[in-house]
matplotlib code that plots the C-alpha trace (Angstrom):
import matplotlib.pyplot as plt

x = [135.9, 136.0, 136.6, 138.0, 137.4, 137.3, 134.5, 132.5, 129.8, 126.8, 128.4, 128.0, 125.0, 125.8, 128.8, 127.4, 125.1, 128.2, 129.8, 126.4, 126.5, 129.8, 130.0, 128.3, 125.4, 126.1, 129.8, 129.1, 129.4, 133.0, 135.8, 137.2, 134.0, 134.6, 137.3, 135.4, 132.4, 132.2, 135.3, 134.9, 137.1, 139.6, 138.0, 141.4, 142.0, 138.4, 137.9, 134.8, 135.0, 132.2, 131.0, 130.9, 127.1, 127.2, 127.0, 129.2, 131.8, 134.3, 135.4, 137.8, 138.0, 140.8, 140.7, 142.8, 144.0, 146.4, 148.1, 149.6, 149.5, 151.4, 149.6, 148.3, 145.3, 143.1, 142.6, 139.1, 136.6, 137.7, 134.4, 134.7, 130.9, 130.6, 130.1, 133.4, 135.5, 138.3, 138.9, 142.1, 139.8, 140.4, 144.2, 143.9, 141.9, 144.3, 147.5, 146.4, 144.8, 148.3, 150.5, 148.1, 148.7, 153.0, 152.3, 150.2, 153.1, 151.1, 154.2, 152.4, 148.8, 147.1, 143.9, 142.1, 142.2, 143.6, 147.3, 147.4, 145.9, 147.0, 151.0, 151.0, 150.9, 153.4, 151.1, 152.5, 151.3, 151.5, 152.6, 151.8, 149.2, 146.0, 143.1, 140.0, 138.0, 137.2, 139.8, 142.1, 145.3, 146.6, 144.6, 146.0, 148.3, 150.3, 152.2, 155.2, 154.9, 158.1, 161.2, 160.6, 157.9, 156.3, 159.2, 158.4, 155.3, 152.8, 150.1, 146.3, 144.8, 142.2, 140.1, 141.8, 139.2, 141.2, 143.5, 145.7, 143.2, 145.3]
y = [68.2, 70.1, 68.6, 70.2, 69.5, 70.8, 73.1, 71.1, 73.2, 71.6, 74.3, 77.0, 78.8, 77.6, 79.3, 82.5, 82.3, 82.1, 85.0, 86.9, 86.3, 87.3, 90.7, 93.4, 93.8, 94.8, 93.2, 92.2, 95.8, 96.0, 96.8, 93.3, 91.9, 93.4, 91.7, 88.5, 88.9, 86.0, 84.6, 81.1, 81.0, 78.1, 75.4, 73.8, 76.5, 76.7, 74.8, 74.7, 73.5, 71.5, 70.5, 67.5, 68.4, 68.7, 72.2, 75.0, 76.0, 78.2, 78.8, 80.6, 81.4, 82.1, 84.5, 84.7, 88.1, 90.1, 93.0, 95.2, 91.9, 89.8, 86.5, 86.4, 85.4, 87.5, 85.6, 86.0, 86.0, 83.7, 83.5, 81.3, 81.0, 83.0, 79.8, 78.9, 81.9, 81.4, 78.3, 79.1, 77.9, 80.9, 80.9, 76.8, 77.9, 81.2, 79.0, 75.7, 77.8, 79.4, 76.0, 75.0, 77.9, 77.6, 73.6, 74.6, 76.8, 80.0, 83.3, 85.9, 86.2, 89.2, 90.6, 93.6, 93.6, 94.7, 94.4, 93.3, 90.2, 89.0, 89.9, 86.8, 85.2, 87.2, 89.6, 93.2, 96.5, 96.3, 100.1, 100.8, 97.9, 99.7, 97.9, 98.8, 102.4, 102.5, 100.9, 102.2, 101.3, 100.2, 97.5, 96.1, 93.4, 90.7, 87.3, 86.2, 82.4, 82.4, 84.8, 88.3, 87.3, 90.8, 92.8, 94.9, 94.2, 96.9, 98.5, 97.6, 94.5, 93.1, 90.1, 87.2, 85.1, 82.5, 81.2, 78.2, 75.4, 75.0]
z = [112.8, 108.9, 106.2, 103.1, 99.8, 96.1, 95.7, 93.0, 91.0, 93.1, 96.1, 93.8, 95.4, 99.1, 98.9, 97.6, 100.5, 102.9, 101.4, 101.6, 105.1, 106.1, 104.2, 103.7, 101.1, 98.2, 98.1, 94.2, 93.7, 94.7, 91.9, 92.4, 91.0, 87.7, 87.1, 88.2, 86.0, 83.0, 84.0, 86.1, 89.5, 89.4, 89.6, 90.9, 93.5, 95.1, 98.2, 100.9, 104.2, 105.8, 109.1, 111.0, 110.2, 106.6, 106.8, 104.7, 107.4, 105.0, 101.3, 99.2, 96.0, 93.2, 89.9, 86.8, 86.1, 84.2, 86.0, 83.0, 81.2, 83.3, 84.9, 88.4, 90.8, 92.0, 95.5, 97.0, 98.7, 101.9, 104.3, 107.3, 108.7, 112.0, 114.2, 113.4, 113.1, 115.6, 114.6, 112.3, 109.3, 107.4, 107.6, 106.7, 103.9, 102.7, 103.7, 101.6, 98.2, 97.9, 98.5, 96.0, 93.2, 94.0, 93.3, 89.6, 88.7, 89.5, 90.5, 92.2, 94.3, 95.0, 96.9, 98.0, 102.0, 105.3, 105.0, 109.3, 108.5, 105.5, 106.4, 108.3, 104.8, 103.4, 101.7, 101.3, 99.4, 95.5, 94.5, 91.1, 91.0, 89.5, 90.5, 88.9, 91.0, 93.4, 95.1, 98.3, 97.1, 100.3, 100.5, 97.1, 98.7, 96.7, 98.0, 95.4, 95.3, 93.7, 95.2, 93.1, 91.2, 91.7, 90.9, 88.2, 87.9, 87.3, 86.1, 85.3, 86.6, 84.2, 83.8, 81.8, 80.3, 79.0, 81.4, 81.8, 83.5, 86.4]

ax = plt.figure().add_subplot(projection="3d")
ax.plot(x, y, z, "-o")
ax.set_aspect("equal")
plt.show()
């Protein structure tokens, strides 16, 4: 059984561990961790999932951006722990953090992945979305939280370092 909850800043450094163990090295040097540095993730949006054990299971993460000066969330990293991949944990975990971010009054969610798994969510490719080099821009996907919350949207996404709390 997993239990989800609020990812409190005690978690801080087992989740980092989780991420470090479900991608590659060097994943702090990707363009979406630019737009992450000195900016806190939402502490609102950021849930772990644990074990009947205790032990970190999954965890995903949300970022206030700007993209050509218009609010959004930056959504990442997900990690589900290897032993429980499978499980649907990560779509519990994608699935909940953007229920959550419509129910704070958040419009529009994007992320940098592979557009066959995260169309199931309603993500599709943001063209003229600029995410920071170097970036494939097919892999820029966005989710509109409200109906056309992405149209007309473009441009640069930057960090936003003072973002509403919720």
């Amino acid at each position: 059984m997993l239990t989800l909850t609020h990812e409190h800043p005690q978690d801080w450094w087992e989740v980092e561990a989780l991420f470090d163990s479900c991608f590659a090295p060097g994943r702090t040097a990707l363009s979406s961790y630019r737009l992450r540095d000195e900016v806190a993730p939402l502490h609102a949006l950021a849930r772990i999932a644990r074990d009947e054990t205790g032990a970190m299971a999954g965890a995903i993460r949300f970022w206030p951006v700007l993209v050509g000066g218009t609010p959004a969330l930056l959504l990442g990293p997900v990690a589900v722990h290897p032993t429980h991949q499978g499980e649907g944990l990560g779509a519990m975990l994608i699935q909940g953090g953007l229920d959550g971010a419509r129910a704070r009054g958040w419009e529009r969610v994007m992320l940098v992945g592979d557009a066959p798994y995260y169309n199931r969510f309603g993500f599709t490719r943001l063209d003229g979305v600029e995410m920071p080099p170097p970036t494939n821009p097919e892999r820029v996907l966005g989710h509109a939280l409200v109906p056309g919350a992405w149209d007309g949207i473009a441009g640069p996404v930057t960090r936003w370092t003072e973002p509403d709390p919720a």
